[in-house]
PALUM-74325 format. One line per field, with one value per residue (C-alpha): residue number from 1; residue in three letters; chain; x, y, z. Coordinates in pm, 1 decimal, always signed. Example, Ala and Ser with C-alpha at 12.3 -4.5 7.8 and 13.67 -1.06 7.14 Angstrom:
<nodes>
resi = (1	2)
resn = (ALA	SER)
chain = (A	A)
u = (+1230.0	+1367.0)
v = (-450.0	-106.0)
w = (+780.0	+714.0)
</nodes>
This chain:
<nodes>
resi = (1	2	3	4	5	6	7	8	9	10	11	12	13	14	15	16	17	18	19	20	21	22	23	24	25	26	27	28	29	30	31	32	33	34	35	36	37	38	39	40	41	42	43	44	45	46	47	48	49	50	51	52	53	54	55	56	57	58	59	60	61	62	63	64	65	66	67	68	69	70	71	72	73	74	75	76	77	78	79	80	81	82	83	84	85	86	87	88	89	90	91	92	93	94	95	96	97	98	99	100	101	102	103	104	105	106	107	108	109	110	111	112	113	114	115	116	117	118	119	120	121	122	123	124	125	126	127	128	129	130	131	132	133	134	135	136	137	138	139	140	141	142	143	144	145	146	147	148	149	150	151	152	153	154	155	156	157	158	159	160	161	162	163	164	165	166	167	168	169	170	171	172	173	174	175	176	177	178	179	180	181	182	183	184	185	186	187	188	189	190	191	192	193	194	195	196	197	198	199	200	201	202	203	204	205	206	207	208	209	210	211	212	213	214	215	216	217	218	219	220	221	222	223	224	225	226	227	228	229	230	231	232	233	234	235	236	237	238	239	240	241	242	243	244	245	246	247	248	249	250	251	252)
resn = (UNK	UNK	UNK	UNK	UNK	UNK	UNK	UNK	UNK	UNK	UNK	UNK	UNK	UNK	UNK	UNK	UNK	UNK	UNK	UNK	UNK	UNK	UNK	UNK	UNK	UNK	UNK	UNK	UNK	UNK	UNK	UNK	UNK	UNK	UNK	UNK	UNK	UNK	UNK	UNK	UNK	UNK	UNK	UNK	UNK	UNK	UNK	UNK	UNK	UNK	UNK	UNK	UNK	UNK	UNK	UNK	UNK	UNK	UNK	UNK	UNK	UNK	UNK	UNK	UNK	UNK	UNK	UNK	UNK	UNK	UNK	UNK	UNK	UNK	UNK	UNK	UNK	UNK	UNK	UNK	UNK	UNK	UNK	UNK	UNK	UNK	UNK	UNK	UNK	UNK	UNK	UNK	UNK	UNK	UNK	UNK	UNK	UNK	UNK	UNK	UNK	UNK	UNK	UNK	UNK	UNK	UNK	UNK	UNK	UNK	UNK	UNK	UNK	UNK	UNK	UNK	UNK	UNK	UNK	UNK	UNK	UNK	UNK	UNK	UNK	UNK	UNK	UNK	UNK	UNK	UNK	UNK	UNK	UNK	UNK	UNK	UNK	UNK	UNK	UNK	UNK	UNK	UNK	UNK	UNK	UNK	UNK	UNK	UNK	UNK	UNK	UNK	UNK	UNK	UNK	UNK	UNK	UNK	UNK	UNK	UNK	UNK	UNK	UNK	UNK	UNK	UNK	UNK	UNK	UNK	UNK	UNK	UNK	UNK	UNK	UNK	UNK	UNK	UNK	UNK	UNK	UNK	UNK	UNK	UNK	UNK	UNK	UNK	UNK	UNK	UNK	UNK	UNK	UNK	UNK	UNK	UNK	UNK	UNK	UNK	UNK	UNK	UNK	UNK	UNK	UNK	UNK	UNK	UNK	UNK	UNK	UNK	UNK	UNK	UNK	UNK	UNK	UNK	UNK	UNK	UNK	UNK	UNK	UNK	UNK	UNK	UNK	UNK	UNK	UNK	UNK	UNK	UNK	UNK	UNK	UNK	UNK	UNK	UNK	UNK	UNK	UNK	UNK	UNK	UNK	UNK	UNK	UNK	UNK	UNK	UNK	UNK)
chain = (A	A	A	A	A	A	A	A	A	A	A	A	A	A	A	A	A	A	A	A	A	A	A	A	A	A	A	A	A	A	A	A	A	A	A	A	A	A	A	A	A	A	A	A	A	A	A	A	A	A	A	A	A	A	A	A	A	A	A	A	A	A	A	A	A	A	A	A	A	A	A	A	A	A	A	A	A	A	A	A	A	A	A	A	A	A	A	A	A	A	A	A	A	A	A	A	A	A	A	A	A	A	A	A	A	A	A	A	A	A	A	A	A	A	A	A	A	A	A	A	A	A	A	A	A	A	A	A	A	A	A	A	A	A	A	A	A	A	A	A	A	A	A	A	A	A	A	A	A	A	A	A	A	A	A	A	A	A	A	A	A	A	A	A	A	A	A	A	A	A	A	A	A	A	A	A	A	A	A	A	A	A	A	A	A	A	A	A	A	A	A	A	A	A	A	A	A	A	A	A	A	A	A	A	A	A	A	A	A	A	A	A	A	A	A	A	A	A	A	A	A	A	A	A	A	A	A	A	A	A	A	A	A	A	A	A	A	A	A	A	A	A	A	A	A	A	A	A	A	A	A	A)
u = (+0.0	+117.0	+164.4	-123.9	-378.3	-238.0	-254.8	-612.1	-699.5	-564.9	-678.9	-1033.8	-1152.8	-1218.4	-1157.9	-844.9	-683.9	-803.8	-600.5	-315.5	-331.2	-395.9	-91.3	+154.7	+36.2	+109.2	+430.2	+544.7	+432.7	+666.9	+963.0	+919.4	+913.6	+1240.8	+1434.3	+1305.6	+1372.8	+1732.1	+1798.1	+1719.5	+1938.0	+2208.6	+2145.2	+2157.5	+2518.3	+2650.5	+2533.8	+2674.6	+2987.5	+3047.4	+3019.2	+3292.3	+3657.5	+3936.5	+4032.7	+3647.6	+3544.9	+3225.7	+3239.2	+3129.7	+2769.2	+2844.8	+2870.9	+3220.0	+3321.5	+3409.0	+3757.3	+3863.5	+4186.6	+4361.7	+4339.8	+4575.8	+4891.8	+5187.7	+5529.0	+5808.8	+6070.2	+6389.7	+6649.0	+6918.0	+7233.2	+7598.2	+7787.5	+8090.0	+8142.7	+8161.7	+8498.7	+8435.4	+8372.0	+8012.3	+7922.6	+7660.1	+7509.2	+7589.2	+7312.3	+7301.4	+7051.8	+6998.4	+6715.6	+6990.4	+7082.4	+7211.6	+7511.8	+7822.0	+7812.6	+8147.1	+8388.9	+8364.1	+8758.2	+8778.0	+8674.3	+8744.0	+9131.2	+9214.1	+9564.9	+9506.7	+9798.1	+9714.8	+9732.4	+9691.1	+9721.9	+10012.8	+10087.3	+10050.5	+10224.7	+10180.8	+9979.2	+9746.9	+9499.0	+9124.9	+8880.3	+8540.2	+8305.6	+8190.8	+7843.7	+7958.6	+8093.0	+8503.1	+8718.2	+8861.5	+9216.0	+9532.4	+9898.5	+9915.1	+10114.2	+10399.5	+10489.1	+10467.8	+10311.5	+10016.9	+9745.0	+9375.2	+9261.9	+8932.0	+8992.6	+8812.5	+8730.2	+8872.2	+9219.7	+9287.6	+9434.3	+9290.9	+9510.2	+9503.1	+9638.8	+9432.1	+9472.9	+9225.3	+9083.2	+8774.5	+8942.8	+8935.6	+8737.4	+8643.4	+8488.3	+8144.5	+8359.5	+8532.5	+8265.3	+8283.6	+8246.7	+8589.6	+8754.9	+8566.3	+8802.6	+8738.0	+8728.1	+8970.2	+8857.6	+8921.1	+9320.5	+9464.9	+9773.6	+9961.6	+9862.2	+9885.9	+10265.0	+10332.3	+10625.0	+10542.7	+10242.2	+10060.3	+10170.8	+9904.3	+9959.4	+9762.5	+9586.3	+9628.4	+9284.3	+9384.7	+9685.7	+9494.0	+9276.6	+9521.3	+9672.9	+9361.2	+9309.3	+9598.5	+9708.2	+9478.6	+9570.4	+9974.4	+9926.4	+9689.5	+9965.0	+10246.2	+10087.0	+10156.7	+10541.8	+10678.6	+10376.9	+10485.4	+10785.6	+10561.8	+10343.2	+10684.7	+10737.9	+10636.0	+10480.9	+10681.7	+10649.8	+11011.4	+11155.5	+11032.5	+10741.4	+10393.5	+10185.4	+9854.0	+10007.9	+10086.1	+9862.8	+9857.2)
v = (+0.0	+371.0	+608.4	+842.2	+545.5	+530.5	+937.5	+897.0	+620.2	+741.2	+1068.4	+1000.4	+949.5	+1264.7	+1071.9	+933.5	+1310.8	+1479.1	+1228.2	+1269.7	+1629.7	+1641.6	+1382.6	+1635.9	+1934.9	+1775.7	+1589.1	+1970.4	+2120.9	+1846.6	+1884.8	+2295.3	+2234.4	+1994.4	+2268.2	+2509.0	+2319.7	+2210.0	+2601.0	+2691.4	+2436.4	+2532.1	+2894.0	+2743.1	+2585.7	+2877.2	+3075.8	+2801.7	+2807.0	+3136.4	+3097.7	+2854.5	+3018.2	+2795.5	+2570.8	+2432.9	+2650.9	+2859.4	+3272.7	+3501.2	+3692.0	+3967.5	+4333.7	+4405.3	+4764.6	+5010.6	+5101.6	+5469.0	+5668.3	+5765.6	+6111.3	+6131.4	+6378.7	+6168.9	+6240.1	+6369.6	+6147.6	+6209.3	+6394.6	+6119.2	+6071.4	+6199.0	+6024.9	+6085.3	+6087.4	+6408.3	+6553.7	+6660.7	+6391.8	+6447.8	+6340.1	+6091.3	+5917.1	+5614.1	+5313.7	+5214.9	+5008.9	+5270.3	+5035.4	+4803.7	+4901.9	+4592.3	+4577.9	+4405.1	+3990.8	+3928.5	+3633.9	+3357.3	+3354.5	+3716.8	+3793.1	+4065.0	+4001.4	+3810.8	+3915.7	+4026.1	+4112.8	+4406.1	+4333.1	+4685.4	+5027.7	+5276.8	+4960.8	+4662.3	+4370.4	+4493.3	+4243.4	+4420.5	+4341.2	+4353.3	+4511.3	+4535.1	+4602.9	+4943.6	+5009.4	+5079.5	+4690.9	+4786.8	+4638.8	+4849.1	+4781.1	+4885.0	+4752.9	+4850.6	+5175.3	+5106.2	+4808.7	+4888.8	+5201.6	+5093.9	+5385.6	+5276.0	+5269.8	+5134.3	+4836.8	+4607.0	+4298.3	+4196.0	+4347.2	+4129.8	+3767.1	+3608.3	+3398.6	+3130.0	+3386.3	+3590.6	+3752.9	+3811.0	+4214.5	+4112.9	+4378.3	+4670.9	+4904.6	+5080.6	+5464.7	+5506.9	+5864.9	+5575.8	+5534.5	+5607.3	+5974.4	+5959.2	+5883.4	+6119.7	+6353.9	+6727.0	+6864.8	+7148.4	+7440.2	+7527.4	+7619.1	+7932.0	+7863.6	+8079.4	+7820.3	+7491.0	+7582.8	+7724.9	+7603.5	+7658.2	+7444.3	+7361.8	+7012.5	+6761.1	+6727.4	+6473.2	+6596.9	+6576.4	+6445.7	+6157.1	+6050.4	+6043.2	+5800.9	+5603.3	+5551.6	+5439.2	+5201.9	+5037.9	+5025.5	+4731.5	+4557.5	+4625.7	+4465.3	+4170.7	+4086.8	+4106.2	+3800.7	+3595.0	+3525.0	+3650.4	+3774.7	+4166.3	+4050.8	+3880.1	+4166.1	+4401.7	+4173.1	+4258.6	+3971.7	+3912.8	+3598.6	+3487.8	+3285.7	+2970.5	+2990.8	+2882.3	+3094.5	+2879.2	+2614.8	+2844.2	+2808.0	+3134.8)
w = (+0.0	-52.9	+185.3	+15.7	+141.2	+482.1	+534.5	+397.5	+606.1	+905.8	+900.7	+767.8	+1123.3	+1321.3	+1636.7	+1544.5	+1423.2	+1753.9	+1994.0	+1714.4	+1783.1	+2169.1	+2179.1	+1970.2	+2231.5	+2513.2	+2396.2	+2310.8	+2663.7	+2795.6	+2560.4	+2672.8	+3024.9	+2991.4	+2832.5	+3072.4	+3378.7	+3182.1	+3156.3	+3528.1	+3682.6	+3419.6	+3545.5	+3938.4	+3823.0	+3696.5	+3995.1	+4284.5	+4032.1	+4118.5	+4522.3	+4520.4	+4502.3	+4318.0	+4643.4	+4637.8	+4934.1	+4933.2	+4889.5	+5123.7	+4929.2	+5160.9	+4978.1	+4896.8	+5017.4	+4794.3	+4787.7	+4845.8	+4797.8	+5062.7	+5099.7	+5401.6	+5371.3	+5263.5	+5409.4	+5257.2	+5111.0	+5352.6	+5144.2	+4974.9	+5168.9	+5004.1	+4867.7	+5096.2	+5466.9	+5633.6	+5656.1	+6011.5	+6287.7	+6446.0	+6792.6	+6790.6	+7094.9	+7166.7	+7140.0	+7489.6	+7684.8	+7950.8	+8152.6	+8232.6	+8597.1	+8699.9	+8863.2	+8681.2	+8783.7	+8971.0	+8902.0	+9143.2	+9143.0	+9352.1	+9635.5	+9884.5	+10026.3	+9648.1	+9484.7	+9143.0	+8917.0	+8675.1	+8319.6	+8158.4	+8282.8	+8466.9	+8749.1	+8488.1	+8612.5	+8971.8	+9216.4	+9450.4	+9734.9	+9586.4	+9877.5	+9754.9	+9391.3	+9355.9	+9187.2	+8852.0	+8886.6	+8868.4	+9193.0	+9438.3	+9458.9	+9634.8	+9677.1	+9949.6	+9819.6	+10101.1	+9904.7	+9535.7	+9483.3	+9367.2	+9547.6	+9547.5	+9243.9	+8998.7	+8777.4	+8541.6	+8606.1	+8231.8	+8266.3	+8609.5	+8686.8	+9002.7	+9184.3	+9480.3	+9700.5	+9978.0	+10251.8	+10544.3	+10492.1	+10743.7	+10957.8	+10701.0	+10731.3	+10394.0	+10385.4	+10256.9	+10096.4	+9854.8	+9583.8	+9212.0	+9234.6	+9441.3	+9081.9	+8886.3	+8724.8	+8688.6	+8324.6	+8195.7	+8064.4	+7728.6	+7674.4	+7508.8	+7256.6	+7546.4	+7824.6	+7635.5	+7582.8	+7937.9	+8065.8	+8422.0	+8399.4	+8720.1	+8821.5	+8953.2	+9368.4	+9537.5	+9866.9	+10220.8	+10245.7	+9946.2	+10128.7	+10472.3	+10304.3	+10155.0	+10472.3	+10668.0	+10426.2	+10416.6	+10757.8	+10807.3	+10482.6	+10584.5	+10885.1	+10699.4	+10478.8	+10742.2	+10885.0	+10616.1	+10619.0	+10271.1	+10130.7	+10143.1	+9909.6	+9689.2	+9628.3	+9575.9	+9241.0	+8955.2	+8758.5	+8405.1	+8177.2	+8078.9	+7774.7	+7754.3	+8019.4	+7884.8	+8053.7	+7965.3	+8210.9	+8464.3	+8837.5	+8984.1)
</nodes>
C-alpha cells in the first residue's frame, strides 16, 4: 500500500486526528518544560559556580566595600644621603641600653682580700689586694702603696688575673667617701695657645685628704699581709712571663 492510502486512512476518522493532535500538544508542553527546567538548573550551576573560590570553598555573598583613595597627607621622602662621609667627625650618641641598671656579675675567682695582678694600665704587672666592687661593677684595689706604689685605684674585672692567694681584709674598714664619684676627674677648661705651651704648667699634687685616706686604708691591709710570712715581698714583684714559660700552664 502507498503512503497516500495510509494518510487517507488514518486521518479520515475525526476521532483518530483529535487524539493525534492532543498527543503532539502535550508531547510539546513536555519537551518545553524539559528545556526550561534544563535552563534553570544550568542557570543554578553557573550561579553556585560562582560561590565557590578555586580551592572548592564557598564565597562570602556579603557586599564588597568600595575602595577609596587615601586622601591622608603623605610624608616627605627624607632627602638622599651623600655620597661621601663628612669631613668633620660628628658626635653621635651612643646606642646604649639605659634600663639596664644591673650591677656588673662578679667572678667567682675574687673575692674581697684576692691578689690580682694588673694586666693593663700605669701599674701593669703589679699584684694588689682587691677590697670590695663598687656600683659601677670595677674592683677596688690597692697595693698597698707602702709596698709597690700601687694607690687605690678602679679596675676592670677583664684586665685582672685572680690567683690562689688571699689575705684576710675582714678587719678593714672601707669609707662610705670611697665610691665612684671619688675617681671622677674634673674637666679642663678650654686652653689658650699661650697656656697649652706654658712652661710653668701647674703640676698635679695629690691631697692631704687623698693621702689620709690612703693611709687608713691600708694600715689594716699592711698589717693583713704582714701576717703571712713573705707575702709583702711577693706583692713588691712585679709579675713578668720569661723565655720559655707557657703561661697557659701556669697556676697562679
Amino acid at each position: 500500500m502507498g503512503s497516500s492510502g495510509i494518510n487517507a486512512e488514518y486521518m479520515g476518522s475525526s476521532g483518530i486526528n483529535a487524539e493525534y493532535m492532543e498527543a503532539v500538544v502535550s508531547t510539546q508542553s513536555t519537551w518545553e518544560a524539559v528545556v526550561s527546567t534544563q535552563s534553570t538548573w544550568e542557570a543554578v550551576v553557573s550561579t553556585q559556580s560562582t560561590w565557590v573560590n578555586k580551592f572548592g570553598k564557598r564565597k562570602s555573598r556579603g557586599f564588597c566595600k568600595k575602595k577609596f583613595k587615601d586622601t591622608k597627607a603623605k610624608a616627605k621622602p627624607a632627602a638622599p644621603q651623600p655620597r661621601f662621609y663628612p669631613a668633620d667627625d660628628v658626635e653621635r650618641p651612643l646606642k646604649r641600653n639605659k634600663k639596664n641598671n644591673k650591677q656588673t656579675r662578679l667572678r667567682s675567682s675574687i673575692t674581697p682580700g684576692t691578689i690580682l695582678i694588673l694586666l693593663a694600665g700605669t701599674f701593669k704587672g703589679r699584684r694588689v689586694v682587691f677590697l670590695k666592687q663598687l656600683d659601677s661593677g670595677l674592683l677596688l684595689v690597692t697595693g698597698p702603696f707602702k709596698f709597690n706604689g700601687v694607690p687605690i685605684r678602679r679596675v676592670n674585672q677583664r684586665y685582672v688575673i685572680a690567683t690562689s692567694t688571699k689575705v684576710d681584709v675582714s678587719g678593714v674598714k672601707v669609707p662610705d667617701a670611697v665610691n665612684d664619684g671619688l675617681f671622677k676627674k674634673t674637666r679642663r677648661g678650654d686652653q689658650d695657645e699661650d697656656e697649652f705651651f706654658a712652661e710653668n704648667k701647674e703640676k698635679f699634687t695629690v691631697s692631704e685628704e687623698r693621702k689620709k685616706l690612703q693611709t687608713s686604708i691600708d694600715t689594716g691591709v699592711i698589717k693583713a699581709v704582714k701576717a703571712v710570712k713573705y707575702l709583702d715581698q711577693y706583692l713588691g714583684q712585679r709579675f713578668t712571663l720569661k723565655k720559655g714559660v707557657p703561661p697557659h700552664l701556669l697556676k697562679f
